[in-house]
C-alpha positions as CSV (number, residue, x, y, z in Angstrom):
1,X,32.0,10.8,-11.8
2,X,32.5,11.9,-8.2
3,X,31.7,9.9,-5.0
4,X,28.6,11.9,-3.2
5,X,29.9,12.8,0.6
6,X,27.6,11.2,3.4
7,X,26.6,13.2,6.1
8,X,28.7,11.1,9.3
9,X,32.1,10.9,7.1
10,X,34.6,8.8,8.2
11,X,35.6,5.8,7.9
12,X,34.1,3.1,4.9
13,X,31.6,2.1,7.6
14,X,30.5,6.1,8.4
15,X,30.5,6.7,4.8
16,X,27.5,4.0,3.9
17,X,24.1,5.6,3.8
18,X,21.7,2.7,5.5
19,X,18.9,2.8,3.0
20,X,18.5,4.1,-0.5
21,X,14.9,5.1,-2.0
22,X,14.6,5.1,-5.3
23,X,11.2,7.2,-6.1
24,X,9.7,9.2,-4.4
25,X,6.1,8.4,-4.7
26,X,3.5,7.6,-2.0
27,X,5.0,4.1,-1.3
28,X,9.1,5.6,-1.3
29,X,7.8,8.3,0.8
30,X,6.0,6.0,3.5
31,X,9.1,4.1,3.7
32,X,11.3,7.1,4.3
33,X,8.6,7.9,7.4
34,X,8.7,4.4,8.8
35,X,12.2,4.3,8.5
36,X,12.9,7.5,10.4
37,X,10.8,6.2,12.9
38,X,13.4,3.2,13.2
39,X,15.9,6.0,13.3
40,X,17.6,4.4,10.2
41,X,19.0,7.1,7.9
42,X,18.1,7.4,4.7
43,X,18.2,9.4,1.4
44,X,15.2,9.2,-0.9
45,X,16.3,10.7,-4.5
46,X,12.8,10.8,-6.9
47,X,13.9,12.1,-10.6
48,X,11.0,14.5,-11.5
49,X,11.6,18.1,-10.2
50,X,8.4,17.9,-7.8
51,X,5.9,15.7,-6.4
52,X,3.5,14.7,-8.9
53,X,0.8,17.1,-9.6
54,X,-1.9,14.9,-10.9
55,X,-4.3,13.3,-9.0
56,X,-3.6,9.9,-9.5
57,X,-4.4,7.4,-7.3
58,X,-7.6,8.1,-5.6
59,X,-8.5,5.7,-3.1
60,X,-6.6,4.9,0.4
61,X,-8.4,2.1,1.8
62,X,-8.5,0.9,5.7
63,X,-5.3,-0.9,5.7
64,X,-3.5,1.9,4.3
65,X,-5.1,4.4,6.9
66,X,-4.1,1.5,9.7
67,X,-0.6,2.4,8.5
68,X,-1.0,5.6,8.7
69,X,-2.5,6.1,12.4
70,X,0.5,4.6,13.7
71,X,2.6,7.5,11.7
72,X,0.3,10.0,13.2
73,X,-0.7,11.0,9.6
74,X,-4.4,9.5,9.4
75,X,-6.4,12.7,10.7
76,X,-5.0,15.0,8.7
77,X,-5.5,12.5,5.8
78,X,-8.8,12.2,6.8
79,X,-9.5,16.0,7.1
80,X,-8.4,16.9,3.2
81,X,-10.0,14.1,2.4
82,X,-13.9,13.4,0.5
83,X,-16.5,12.9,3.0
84,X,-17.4,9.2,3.2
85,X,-20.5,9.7,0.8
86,X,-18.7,9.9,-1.7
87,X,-17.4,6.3,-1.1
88,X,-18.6,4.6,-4.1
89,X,-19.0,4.1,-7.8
90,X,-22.1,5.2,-9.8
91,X,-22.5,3.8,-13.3
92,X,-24.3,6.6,-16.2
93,X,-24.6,6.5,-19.6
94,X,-23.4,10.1,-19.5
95,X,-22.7,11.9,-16.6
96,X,-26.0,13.9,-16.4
97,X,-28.0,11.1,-16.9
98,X,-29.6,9.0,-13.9
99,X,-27.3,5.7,-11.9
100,X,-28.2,2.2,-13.6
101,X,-26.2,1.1,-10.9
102,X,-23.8,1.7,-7.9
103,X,-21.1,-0.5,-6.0
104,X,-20.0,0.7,-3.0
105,X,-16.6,1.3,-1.5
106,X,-17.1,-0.7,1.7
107,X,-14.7,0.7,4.4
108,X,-14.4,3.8,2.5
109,X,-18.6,4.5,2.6
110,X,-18.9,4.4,6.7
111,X,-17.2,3.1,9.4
112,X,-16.9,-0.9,9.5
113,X,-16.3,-2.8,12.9
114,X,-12.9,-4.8,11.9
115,X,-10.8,-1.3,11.8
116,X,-10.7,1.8,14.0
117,X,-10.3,3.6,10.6
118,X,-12.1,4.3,7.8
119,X,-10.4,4.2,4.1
120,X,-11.0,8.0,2.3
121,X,-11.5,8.7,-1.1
122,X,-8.2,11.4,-2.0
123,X,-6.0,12.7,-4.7
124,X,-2.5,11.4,-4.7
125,X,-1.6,14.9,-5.6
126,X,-3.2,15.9,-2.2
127,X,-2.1,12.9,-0.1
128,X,2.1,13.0,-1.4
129,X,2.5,16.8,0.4
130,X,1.6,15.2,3.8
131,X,3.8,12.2,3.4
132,X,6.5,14.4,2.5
133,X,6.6,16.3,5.6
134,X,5.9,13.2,7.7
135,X,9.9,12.5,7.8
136,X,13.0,14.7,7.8
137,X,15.4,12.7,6.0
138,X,17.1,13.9,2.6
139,X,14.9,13.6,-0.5
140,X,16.7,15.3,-3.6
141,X,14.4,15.7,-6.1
142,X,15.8,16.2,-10.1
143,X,18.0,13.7,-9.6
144,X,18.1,10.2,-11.1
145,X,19.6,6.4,-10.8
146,X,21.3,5.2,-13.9
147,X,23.4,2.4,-12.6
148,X,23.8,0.2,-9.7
149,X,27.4,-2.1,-9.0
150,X,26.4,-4.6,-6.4
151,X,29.3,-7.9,-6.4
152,X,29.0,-10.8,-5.7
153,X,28.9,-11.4,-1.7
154,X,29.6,-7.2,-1.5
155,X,28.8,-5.8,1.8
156,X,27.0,-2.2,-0.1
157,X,25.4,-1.3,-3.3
158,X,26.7,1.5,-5.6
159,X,24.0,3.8,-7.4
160,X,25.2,6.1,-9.6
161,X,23.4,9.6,-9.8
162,X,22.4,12.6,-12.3
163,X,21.0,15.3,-11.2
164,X,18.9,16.9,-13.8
165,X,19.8,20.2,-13.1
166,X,23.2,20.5,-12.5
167,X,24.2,17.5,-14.9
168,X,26.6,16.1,-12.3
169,X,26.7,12.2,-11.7
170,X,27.6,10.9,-8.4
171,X,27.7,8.1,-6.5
172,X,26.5,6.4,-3.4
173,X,27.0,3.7,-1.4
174,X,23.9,2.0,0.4
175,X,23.9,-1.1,2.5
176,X,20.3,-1.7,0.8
177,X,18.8,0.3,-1.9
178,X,14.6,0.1,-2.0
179,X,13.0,0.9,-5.3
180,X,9.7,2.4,-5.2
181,X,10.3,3.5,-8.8
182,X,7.1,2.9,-10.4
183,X,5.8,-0.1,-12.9
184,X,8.6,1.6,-15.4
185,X,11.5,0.8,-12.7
186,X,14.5,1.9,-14.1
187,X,15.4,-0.1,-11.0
188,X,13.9,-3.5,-12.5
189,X,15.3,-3.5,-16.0
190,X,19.1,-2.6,-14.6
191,X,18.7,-6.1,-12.8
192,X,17.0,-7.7,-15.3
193,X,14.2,-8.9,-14.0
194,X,11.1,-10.1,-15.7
195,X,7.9,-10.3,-14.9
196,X,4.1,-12.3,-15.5
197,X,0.7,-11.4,-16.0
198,X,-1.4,-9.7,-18.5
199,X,1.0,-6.8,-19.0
200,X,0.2,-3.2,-20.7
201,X,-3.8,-2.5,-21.3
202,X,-3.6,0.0,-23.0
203,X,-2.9,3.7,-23.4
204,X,-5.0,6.1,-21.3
205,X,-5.1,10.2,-20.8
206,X,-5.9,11.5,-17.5
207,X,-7.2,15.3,-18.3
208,X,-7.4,17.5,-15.2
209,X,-10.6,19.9,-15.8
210,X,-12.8,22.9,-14.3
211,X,-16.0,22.9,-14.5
212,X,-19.3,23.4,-13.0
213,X,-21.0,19.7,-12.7
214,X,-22.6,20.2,-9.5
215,X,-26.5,20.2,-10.8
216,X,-25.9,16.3,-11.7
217,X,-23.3,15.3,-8.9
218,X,-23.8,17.2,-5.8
219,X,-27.0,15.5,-4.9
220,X,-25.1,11.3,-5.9
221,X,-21.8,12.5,-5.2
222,X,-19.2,9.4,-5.7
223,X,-15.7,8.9,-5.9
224,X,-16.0,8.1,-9.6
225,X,-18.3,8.3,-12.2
226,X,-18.1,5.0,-14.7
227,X,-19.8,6.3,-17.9
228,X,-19.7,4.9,-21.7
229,X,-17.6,7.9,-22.7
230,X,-14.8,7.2,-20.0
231,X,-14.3,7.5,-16.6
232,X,-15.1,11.1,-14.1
233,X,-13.8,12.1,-10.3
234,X,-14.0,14.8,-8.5
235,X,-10.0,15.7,-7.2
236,X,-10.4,17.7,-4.5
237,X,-13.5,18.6,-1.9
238,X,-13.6,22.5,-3.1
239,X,-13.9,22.0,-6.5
240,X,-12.1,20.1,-9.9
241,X,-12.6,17.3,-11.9
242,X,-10.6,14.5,-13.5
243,X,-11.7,12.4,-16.9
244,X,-9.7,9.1,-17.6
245,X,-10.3,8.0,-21.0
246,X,-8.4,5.8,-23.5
247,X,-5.7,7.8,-24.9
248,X,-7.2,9.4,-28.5
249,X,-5.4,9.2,-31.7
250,X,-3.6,12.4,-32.5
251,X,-3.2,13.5,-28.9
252,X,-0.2,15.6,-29.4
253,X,-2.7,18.3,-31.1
254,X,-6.2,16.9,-29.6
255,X,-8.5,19.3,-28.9
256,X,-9.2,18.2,-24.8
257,X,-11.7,20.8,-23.5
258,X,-14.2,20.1,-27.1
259,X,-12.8,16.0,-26.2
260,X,-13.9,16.5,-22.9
261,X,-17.3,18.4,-23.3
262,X,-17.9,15.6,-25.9
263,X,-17.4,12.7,-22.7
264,X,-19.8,15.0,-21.2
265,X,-22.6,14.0,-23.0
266,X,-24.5,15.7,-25.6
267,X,-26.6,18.6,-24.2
268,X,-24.4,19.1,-21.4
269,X,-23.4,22.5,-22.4
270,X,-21.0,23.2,-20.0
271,X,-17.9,25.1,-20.1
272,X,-15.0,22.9,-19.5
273,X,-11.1,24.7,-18.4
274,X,-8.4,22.5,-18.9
275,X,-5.7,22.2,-16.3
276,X,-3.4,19.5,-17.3
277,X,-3.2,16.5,-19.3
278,X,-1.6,13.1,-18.6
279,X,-0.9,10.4,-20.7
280,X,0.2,7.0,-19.0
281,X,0.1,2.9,-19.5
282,X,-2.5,0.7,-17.5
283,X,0.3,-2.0,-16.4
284,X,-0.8,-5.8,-14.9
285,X,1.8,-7.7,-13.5
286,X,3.8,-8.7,-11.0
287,X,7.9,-9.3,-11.0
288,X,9.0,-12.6,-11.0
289,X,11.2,-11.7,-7.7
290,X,11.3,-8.9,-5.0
291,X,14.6,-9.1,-4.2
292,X,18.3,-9.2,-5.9
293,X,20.5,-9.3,-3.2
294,X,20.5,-6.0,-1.4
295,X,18.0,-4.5,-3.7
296,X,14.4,-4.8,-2.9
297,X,11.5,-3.4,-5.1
298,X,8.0,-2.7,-3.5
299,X,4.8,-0.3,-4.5
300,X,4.9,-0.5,-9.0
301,X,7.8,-2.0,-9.1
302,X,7.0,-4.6,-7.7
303,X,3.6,-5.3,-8.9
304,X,1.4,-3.1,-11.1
305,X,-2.2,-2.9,-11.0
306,X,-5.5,-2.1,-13.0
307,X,-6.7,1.0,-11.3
308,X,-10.4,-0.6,-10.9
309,X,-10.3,-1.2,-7.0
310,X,-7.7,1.1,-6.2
311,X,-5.5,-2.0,-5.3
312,X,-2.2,-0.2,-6.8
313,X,-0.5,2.4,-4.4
314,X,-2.6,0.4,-1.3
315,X,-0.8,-2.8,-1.8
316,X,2.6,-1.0,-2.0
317,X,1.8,0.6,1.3
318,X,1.7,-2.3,2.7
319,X,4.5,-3.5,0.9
320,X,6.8,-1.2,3.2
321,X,5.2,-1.9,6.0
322,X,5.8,-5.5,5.8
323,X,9.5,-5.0,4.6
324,X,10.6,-1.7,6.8
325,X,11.2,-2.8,10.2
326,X,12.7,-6.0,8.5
327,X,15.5,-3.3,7.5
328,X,15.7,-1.8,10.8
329,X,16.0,-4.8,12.4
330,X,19.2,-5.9,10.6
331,X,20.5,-2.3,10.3
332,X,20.1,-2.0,13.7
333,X,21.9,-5.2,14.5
334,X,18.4,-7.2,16.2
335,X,18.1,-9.1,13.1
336,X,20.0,-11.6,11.0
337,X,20.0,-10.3,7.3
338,X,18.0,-14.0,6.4
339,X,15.3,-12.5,8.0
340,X,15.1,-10.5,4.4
341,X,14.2,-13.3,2.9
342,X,10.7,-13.4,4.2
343,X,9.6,-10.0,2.4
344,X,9.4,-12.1,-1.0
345,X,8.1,-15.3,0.6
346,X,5.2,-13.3,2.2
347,X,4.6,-10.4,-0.2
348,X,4.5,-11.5,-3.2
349,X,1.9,-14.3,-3.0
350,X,-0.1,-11.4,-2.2
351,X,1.1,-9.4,-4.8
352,X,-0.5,-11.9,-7.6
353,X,-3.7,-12.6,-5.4
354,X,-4.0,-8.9,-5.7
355,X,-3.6,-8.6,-9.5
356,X,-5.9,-11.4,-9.9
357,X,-8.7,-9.6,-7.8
358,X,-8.0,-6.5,-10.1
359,X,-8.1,-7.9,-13.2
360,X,-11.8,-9.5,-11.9
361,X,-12.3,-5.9,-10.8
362,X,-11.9,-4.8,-14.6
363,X,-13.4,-7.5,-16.2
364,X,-16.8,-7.1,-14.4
365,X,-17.0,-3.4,-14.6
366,X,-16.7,-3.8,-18.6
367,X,-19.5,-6.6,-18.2
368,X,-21.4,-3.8,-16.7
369,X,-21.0,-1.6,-19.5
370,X,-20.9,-4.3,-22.3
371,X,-25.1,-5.2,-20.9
372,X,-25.9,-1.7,-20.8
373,X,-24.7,-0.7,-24.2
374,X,-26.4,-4.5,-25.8
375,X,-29.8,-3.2,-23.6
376,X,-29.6,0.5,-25.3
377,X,-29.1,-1.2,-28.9
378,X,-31.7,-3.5,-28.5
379,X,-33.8,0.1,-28.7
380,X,-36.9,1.1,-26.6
381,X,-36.3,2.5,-23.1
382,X,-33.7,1.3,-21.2
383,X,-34.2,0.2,-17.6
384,X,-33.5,2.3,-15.0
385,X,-30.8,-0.7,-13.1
386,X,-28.9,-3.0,-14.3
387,X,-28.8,-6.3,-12.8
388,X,-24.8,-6.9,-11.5
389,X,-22.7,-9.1,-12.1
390,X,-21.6,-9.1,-8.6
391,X,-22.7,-9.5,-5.3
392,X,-21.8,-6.3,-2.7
393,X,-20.0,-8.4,-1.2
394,X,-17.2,-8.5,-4.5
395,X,-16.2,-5.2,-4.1
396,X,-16.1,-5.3,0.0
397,X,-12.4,-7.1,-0.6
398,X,-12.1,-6.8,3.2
399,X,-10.7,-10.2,3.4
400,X,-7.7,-9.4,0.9
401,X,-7.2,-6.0,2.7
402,X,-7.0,-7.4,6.3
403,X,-7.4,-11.3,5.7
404,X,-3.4,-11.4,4.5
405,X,-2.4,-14.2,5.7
406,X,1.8,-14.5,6.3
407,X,3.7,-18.1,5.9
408,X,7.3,-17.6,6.4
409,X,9.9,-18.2,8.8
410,X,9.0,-14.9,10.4
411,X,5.7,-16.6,11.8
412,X,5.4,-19.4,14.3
413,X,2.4,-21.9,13.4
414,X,0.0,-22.8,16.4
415,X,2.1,-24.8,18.5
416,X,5.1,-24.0,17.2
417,X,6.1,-21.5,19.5
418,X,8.2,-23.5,21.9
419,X,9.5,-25.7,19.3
420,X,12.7,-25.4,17.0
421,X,11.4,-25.3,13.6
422,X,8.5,-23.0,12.1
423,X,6.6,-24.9,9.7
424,X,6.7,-23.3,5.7
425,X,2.9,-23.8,4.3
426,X,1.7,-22.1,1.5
427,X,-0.5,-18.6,2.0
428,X,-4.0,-19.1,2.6
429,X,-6.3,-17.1,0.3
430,X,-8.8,-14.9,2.5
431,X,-11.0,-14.0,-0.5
432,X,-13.5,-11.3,-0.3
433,X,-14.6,-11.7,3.0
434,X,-12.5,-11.3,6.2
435,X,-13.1,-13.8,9.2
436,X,-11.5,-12.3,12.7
437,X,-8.5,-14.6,13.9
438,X,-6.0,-14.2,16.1
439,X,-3.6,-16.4,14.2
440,X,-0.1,-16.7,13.7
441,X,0.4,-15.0,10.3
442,X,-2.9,-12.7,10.4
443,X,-3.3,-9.2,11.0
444,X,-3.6,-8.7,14.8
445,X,-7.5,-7.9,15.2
446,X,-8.9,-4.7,16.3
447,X,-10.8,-4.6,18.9
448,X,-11.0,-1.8,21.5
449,X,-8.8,-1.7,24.8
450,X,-10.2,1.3,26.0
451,X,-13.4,4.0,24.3
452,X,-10.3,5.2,21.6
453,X,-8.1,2.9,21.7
454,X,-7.3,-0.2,19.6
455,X,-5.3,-2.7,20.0
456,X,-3.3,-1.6,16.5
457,X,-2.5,2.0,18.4
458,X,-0.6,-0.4,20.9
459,X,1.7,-1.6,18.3
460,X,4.5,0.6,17.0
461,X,8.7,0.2,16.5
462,X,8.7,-2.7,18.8
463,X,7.2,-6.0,19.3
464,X,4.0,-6.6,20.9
465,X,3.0,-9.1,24.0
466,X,-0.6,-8.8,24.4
467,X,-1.6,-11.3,27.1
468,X,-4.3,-10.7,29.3
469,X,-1.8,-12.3,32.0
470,X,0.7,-9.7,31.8
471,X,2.4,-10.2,35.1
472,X,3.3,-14.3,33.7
473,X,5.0,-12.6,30.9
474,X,7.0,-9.6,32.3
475,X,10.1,-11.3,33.4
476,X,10.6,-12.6,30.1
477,X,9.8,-9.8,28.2
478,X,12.1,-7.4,30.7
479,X,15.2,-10.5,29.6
480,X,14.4,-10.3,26.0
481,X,17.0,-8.0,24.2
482,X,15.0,-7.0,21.5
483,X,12.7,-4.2,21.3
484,X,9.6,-5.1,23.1
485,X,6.4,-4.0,24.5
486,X,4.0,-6.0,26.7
487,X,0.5,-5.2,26.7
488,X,-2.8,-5.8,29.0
489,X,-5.4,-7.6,27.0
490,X,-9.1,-7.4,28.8
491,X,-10.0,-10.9,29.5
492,X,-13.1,-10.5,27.6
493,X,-10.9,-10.3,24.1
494,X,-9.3,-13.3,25.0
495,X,-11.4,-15.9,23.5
496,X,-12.1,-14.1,20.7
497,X,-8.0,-14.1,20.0
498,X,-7.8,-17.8,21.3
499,X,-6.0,-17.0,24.6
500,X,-6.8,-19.0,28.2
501,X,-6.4,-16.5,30.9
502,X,-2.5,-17.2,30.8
503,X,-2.1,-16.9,27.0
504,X,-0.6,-14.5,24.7
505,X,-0.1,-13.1,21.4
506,X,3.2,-12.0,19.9
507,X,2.6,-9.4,17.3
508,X,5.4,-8.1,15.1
509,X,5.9,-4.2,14.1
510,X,4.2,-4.6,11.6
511,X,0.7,-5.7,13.2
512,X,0.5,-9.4,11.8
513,X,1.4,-12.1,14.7
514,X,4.4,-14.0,14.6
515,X,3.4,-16.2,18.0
516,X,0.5,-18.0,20.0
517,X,0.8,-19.4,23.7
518,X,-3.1,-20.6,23.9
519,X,-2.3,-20.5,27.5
520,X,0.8,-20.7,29.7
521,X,4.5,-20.8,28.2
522,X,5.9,-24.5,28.3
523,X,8.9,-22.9,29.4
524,X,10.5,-19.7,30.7
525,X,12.5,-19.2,27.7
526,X,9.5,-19.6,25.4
527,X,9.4,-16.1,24.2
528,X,13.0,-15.3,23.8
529,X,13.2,-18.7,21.7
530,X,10.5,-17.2,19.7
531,X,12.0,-13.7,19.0
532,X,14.8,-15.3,18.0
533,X,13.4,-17.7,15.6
534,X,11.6,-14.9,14.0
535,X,14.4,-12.3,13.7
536,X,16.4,-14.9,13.3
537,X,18.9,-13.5,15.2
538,X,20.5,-13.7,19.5
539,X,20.9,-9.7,19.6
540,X,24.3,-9.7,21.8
């Protein structure tokens, strides 16, 4: 075993690479973009030999395109993306026969007021290439962790390395290693930890098809297809399909285009060209911690999801956007290492709110099924619907995509701004339907500052002061040694955010608000008292 050379070489200090990624999957490689925007340095090692070439993942929803219009990365998303028709689920008996019924994909169907984004409908196969190029930091694919050495009270972490091709193990030395190493996290096991809920569903095959399916499609297009004899989606706008089915016995010498043909429905009669095939575990659960010391897991390793909802890959997005300019900040000296601590206390309540939403998500969708399949064996004709067991409003899930509500020490409750102590309370649960608040804890609300621009494109790798007093505020932001932006907020947005005319919102990077001043400052010190309380730290 060799120590692997940093780039800055030197002394102990030079030699210590900032940030390990483990995994380089859509969440690993969104933290490698946010934290080269940070300008921490990282190296990202993912142990396949290429980005993953199935389609995976299929839906990035509204928060997850926020996160990506501040990286610059949301058009061209957009652009290899579905068109927003094909923003919902139709439910068939077999894929040429007519809907029985249909949920929509709110936020992903058309445009909704509470974002200046709208969520597309994607492969992960097409959405990892442009993630990739999003950052120039070091990503060695091939190459695998096998064992971390973090002591007690040690000031780095050491991951030991194979790369697959060469067979050479290395080592290197990380101040923080983040593993984004999927709901298998070699990561998670090497630490021992556990975790809760319904665990593996079952085994499923994704098979990766051509075919010509337009003559019962192209007129309902959706992003999925729910039929008795498994599950259909178109992968990419010009063309190819995807079937996920429970995984068949004897699938080392199944047939998959008869297999396939067969899901079809009889009478289908179409010629089916196998591209790939993918078997893989429908995980449920959620680690019973976040964090061991300088480790941190996020995306599947942190929580894995029932794929109903597309709730997985979204809610690790989020994950590193909550937890990345947490690193930056201590890395970069503006934060006490504490401040840490708040990535578990705030992430992974959501975590298990999220799991419970997608296990409901599963459960009704079978309920679906199980009524159509009791009407058809009841015999004589079966309706054309089926009544649901769900409101529209069940699947619009705004509320748990941009109702998160933050309770921590990195949030100051109402009031609390000019005091000492932030209050710990318990996260609220948002629910299905999001509410527009401006407070402490919530995600700052969009609402337009000028024709194109929201008031998430003023937020970035800084705080935010919006106050629609900004000339109150400026001498203490200009003081405050931390990085910081103050912001004109048009007096007509200030009721709806709970401001007087001399009020003002302190929004972390991240977009959720760490501080309210309903109206004037009690003091002149009030907002570097409140940086400080939420980093944690006096930067020198």
């Amino acid at each position: 075993m060799t120590d692997m050379p940093m780039p800055d070489g030197g002394s102990d200090d030079d030699d210590l690479l900032p940030v390990l990624i483990v995994g380089g999957g859509p969440v690993g490689l969104t933290a490698r973009a946010l934290l080269e925007r940070w300008g921490v340095r990282t190296l990202l090692v993912e142990k396949h030999a290429e980005l993953s070439p199935f389609p995976r993942s299929r839906l990035v929803n509204v928060r997850s395109m926020e996160i990506f219009r501040g990286l610059g990365l949301a058009d061209g998303i957009a652009d290899a993306a579905f068109a927003p028709r094909y923003g919902c689920i139709r439910f068939r008996d077999t894929l040429h026969d007519r809907d029985f019924a249909r949920a929509a994909m709110i936020g992903v169907d058309a445009p909704v007021p509470e974002s200046p984004v709208i969520g597309v409908v994607t492969s992960q196969d097409r959405l990892e290439p442009t993630l990739l190029g999003a950052a120039r930091a070091p990503m060695r694919f091939g190459t695998e962790l096998v064992a971390l050495d973090q002591g007690r009270g040690a000031e780095s972490v050491v991951a030991s390395l194979v790369d697959h091709r060469t067979g050479a193990e290395t080592r290197v030395r990380a101040r923080y290693v983040l593993a984004t190493d999927g709901a298998n996290s070699t990561v998670r096991r090497l630490l021992g930890i556990g975790t809760a809920g319904p665990g593996a569903l079952g085994d499923f095959t994704t098979v990766v098809f051509d075919a010509d399916l337009d003559r019962w499609c192209a007129e309902r297009p959706a992003g999925l297809y729910f039929t008795t004899h498994g599950l259909f989606a178109p992968v990419y706008p010009e063309g190819g399909w995807a079937w996920f089915a429970p995984t068949p016995e004897g699938a080392a010498s199944a047939d998959w285009p008869a297999l396939v043909s067969r899901a079809l429905g009889s009478g289908a009669d179409v010629p089916v060209d196998v591209v790939r095939v993918q078997h893989w575990v429908m995980n449920a659960f959620v680690a019973e911690r976040l964090r061991h010391g300088r480790i941190l897991l996020a995306g599947d390793a942190a929580h894995a999801m029932p794929i109903t909802g597309g709730l997985g890959m979204n809610t690790g997005l989020s994950d590193v956007h909550n937890l990345c300019w947490k690193l930056a900040g201590v890395l970069n000296g503006w934060a006490d290492p504490g401040l840490l601590e708040t990535y578990e206390a705030e992430r992974h309540p959501v975590a298990q709110r999220t799991l419970q939403q997608a296990v409901a998500n599963a459960q009704l969708m079978m309920r679906v099924q199980n009524r159509r399949r009791e009407q058809l064996q009841a015999g004589g004709a079966a309706p054309d619907r089926v009544e649901l067991p769900w409101t529209e409003r069940f699947f619009a899930q705004l509320g748990l995509l941009l109702g998160v509500t933050y309770r921590s020490t990195a949030v100051l409750a109402d009031g609390d701004a000019d005091g000492d102590t932030p209050p710990g309370t318990e996260p609220s649960d948002s629910g299905t339907d999001y509410v527009l608040t401006a407070a402490p804890g919530h995600r700052m609300p969009h609402l337009w500052l000028t024709d194109h621009r929201s008031t998430l494109d003023a937020l970035g790798e800084w705080f935010s002061l919006l106050t629609p007093d900004p000339a109150r505020w400026e001498g203490q932001a200009a003081a405050a040694p931390w990085p910081l932006r103050v912001e004109t907020l048009p007096g007509e947005h200030a009721d709806v955010c709970g401001l007087g005319p001399h009020g003002a919102l302190l929004v972390r990077p991240d977009g959720h608000i760490a501080a309210r001043w309903r109206d004037h400052p009690a003091s002149d010190s009030a907002l570097h008292h409140a940086l400080a309380s939420v980093t944690g730290s006096t930067p020198g």
